[in-house]
Structure formats: structure tokens, C-alpha cells
C-alpha positions in Angstrom: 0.0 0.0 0.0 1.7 3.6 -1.0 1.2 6.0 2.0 1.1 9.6 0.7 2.3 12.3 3.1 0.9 15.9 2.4 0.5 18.8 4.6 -0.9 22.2 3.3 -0.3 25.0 5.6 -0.3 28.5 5.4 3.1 29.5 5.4 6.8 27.9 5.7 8.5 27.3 8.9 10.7 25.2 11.3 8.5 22.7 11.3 7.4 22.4 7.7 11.0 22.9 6.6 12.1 19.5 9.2 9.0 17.6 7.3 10.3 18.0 4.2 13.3 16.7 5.2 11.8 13.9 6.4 9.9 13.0 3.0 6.5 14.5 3.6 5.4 16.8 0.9 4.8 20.4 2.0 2.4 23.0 -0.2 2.4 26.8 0.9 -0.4 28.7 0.3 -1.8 31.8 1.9 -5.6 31.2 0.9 -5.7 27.9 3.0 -8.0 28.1 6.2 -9.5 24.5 6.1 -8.1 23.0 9.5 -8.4 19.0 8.7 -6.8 16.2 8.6 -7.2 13.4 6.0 -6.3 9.7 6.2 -6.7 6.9 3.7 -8.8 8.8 1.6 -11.5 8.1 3.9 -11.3 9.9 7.5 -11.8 13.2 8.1 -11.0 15.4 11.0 -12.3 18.5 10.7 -12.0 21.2 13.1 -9.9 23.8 15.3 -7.1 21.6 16.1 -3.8 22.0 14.5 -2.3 18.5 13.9 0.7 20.1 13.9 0.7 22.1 17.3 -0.4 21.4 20.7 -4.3 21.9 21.4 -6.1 24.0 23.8 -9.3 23.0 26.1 -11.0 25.6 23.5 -9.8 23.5 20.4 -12.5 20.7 18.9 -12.9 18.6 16.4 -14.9 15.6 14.6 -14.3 12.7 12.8 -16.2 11.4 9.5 -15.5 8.1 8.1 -17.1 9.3 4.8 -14.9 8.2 1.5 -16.9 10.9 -0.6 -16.4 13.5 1.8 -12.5 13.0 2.2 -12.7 13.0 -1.5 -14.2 16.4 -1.8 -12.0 18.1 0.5 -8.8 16.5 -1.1 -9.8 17.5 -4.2 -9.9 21.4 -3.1 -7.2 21.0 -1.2 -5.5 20.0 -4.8 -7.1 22.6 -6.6 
């Protein structure tokens, strides 16, 4: 099974620059303010929490299992 690696963030760092030295593809944009996260094509969190950073007891976020939803949001995200 290939496991794809992607995070799209809005703007280049410490951290994004160490992930792309550790293989995991890293896209810069300014107009991104989707917090998710997807996996396998077919979870979805979606929320306030950074996957990246720590949380607060403010932060939040669900979880779909929906194939066609993970779908739509990768294929904005790839827009």
C-alpha cells in the first residue's frame, strides 16, 4: 500500500522545513483556512485543532468516516 504524506499550511517554517526533510510533501499557500486532517482517503477530522501544534481545552474537532467527503475536501485542497 503507498502512503502519501501531504500537509498544506499557510506558510513555511521550522517545522514544515524539518517535514520536508523527512519526506513528507509540504504546499504553501496563503488562501488555505481548512483545519483537517485526511487519512486513507476516507477519514476526516475537521475542526480547530492544528495536527501540527499542541491543542487547547478551546480546540475541537470531529471525525467522519465518509470516503466521498475525504474526496471532496482532497480534491480542493488540490485545486
Amino acid at each position: 500500500m503507498e502512503i502519501i504524506l501531504v500537509l498544506f499550511t499557510q506558510e513555511q517554517n521550522d517545522c514544515t522545513d524539518s517535514l520536508k526533510m523527512h519526506g513528507i510533501e509540504v504546499r504553501v499557500s496563503s488562501r488555505y483556512t481548512l483545519c483537517c486532517t485526511v487519512i486513507d482517503k476516507s477519514t476526516v477530522w475537521y475542526g480547530s485543532i492544528n495536527p501540527l501544534a499542541y491543542i487547547s481545552p478551546e480546540d475541537n474537532a470531529i471525525t467522519l468516516n465518509d470516503p466521498a467527503i475525504a474526496t471532496n475536501i482532497l480534491t480542493i485542497l488540490y485545486q
